[in-house]
N, C-alpha and C positions, 0 to 999 in steps of 0.2 A: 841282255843280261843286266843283274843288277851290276850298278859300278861304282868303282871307287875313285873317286876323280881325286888330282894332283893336289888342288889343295883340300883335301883331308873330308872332304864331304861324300856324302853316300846317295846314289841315285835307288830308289827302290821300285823296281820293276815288276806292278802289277801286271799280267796277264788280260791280252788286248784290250791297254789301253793306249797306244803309242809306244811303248817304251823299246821295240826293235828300233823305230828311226831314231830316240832318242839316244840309244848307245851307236846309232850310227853317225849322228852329227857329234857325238861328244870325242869321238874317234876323228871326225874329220878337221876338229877344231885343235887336235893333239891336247884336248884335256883327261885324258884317261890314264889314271894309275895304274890299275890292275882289275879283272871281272871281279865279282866276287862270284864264290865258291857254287852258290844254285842260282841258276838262271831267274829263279823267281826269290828270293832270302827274304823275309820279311825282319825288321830288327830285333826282333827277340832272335831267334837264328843267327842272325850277324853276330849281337853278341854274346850270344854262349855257343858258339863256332865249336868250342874245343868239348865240348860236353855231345855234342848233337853230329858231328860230322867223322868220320872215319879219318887216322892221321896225315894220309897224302893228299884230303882236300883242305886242310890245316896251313897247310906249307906257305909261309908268307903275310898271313892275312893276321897275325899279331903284331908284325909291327907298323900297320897302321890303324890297331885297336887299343894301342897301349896296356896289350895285353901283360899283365907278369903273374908269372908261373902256373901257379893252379887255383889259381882265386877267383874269386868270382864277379860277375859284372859289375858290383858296386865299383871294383878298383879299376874299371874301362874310363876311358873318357867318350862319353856317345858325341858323334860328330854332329853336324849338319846335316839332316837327311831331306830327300824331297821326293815328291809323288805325283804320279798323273792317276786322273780317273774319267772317265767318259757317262754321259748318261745311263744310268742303269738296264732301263731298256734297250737301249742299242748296242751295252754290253753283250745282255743275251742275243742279239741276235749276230752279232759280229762272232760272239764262240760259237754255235748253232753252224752259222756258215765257214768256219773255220777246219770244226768236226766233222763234217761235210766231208770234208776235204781230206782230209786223216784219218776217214771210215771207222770213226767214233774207238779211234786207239787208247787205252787206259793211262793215264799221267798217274803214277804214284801211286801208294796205298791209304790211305786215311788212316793215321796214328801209328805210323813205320816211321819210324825217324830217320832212317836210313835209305828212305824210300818215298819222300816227303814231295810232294805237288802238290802247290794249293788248291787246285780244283779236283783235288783226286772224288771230294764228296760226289765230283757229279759223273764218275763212273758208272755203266749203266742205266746211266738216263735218257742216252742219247737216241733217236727217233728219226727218220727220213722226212717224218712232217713236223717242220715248226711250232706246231700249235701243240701235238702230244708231246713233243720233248719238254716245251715248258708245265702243261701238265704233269708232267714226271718230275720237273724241280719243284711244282710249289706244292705237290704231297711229301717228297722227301727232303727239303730244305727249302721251305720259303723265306722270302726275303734273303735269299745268298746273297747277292752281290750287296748287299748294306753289311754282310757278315765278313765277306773279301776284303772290302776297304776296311774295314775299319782292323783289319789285323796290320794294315800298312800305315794308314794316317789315323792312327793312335793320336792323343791330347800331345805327344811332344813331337809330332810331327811340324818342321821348319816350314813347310810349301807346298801347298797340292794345287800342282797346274789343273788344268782341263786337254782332254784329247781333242775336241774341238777349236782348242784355241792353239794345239801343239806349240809352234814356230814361236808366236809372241811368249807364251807362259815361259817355252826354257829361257828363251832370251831373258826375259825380265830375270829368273831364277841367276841366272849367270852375273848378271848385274849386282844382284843381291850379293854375290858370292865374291864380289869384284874381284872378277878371274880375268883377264886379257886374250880376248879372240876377237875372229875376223867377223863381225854381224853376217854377212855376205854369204859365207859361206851355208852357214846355216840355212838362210832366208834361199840360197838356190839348191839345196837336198829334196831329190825328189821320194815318193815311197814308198815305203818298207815295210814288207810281209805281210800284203793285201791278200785276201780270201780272196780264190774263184771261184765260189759260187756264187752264183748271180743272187743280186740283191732281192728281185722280183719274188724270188721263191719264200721270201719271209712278208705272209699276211698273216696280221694277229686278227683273231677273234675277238670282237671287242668286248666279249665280258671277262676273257681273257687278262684283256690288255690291261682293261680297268683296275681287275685284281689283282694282278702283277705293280701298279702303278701302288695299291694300298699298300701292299708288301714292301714295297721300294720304299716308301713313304720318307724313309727316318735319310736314306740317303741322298734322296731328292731334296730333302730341305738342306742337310748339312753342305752338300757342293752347288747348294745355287741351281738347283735346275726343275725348282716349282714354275709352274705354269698356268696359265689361267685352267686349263684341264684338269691340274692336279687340285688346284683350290676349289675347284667345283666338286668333288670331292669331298672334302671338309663339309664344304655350307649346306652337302646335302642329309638335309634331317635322319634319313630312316640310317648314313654313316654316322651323324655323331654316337661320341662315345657318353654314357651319362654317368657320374660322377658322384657315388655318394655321399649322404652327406658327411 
C-alpha cells in the first residue's frame, strides 16, 4: 500500500513495481505511520483526500497533511514523496502474469472516483496469449505505462528508485530521509507478491516488442533504461521523425 512513514514522508505505490516488499520491509524496520487510504493513491488523491474519498476513509489522514478545514491543497504542506518504477516492458509482462492469475478480474472503473484503480483503463484487454493482450493495449492506450508513471513521479517528485535495484534504491532513499533502521533487516527480506505464472509463457513477438519499445520511448529515457536496442531505434532512418522547417 502506499504509506505514510513516521517521519512525515509518503511512499507511493505504483502497481508491480515492488512496492508490496516495499511496505513490507518499511513495516519490518517499524517505519510505518499509517497505510494510506487506496492501496495505489497517487499525490493528487493524497492530497485532496477530503474532496475524492468517502468520510470513513478520511479518518486520520489530515493530520498528517496539515490538513485545515475545507480548503484547499494550496494550504497542505506536500511532504516528501518517493517511487519505484521497473522497466516498462517487464512491467507489462509482470501484470499479464499477474492477471493470469486473477482470471483478468476488473480493478476499478475509469473516471469513478469512488471506484478509482489506476489500471482500471486496462479492463478488458486482458487475453490468455501475451502477445494479443498487448495488442489490445497498444490499440486502446498505447504508451500506458509512460502514462502510469508519470501520474506518480510528476516534476516534484523527491526519488524514483528502480524495481530492479529494489534493496539498494530504498536503502539509499531512507538515508536520504535520515530515518534510523537496521540495514540488515532490509538486506535479509525475502519476496513479496511474486506472480505464478510461469515466466516462459511471455514471448513477444518482435515487431511487437519493437513497437511497444517506441511507445515506451518517453519512459525509457526518463528512468534510465535506454539501451543499445532502444538507440537503434532512433539512428534508424525510415524511424526518424523529420522536422519542419
Amino acid at each position: 500500500m502506499g504509506v505514510m512513514l513516521k517521519c512525515g514522508a509518503v511512499f507511493l505505490h505504483i502497481p508491480k513495481t515492488g512496492g508490496s516488499w516495499v511496505e513490507k520491509a518499511l513495516n519490518a524496520i517499524g517505519q510505518t505511520e499509517r497505510l494510506l487510504y487506496h492501496r495505489h493513491a497517487d499525490m493528487t488523491r493524497v492530497m485532496n483526500y477530503a474532496k475524492l474519498e468517502p468520510a470513513p476513509k478520511r479518518k486520520g489522514l489530515a493530520r498528517w497533511l496539515n490538513y485545515r478545514g475545507n480548503s484547499q491543497p494550496a494550504s497542505m504542506t506536500t511532504p516528501f514523496r518517493f517511487c519505484f518504477v521497473r522497466h516498462p516492458l517487464q512491467w507489462y509482462e509482470s501484470w499479464w502474469r499477474y492477471m493470469e492469475g486473477k482470471m483478468w478480474k476488473h480493478f476499478g472503473r475509469e473516471g469513478v472516483a469512488d471506484d478509482w484503480h489506476p489500471n482500471s483503463p486496462l479492463n478488458d484487454l486482458g487475453d490468455p496469449d501475451f502477445n494479443q493482450f498487448m495488442r489490445n493495449v497498444v490499440r486502446a492506450r498505447p504508451g500506458y505505462v509512460t502514462e502510469l508513471y508519470s501520474r506518480y513521479a510528476d516534476e516534484g517528485i523527491d526519488f524514483i528508485g528502480r524495481q530492479e535495484n529494489l534493496v539498494e534504491d530504498l536503502i539509499d532513499v531512507l538515508r536520504l530521509l535520515d530515518v534510523s533502521f537496521d540495514e540488515q533487516i532490509i538486506r535479509n527480506l525475502g519476496p513479496e507478491n511474486v506472480s505464478h505464472t510461469p515466466q516462459e509463457r511471455v514471448q513477444w513477438d518482435a515487431d511487437l516488442r519493437e513497437l511497444v519499445t517506441r511507445l515506451e520511448y518517453p519512459a525509457l529515457v526518463r528512468y534510465g533504461y535506454v539501451q543499445d536496442e532502444v538507440q537503434s531505434l532512433v539512428e534508424r532512418p525510415e524511424l526518424r521523425v523529420r522536422i519542419a522547417a
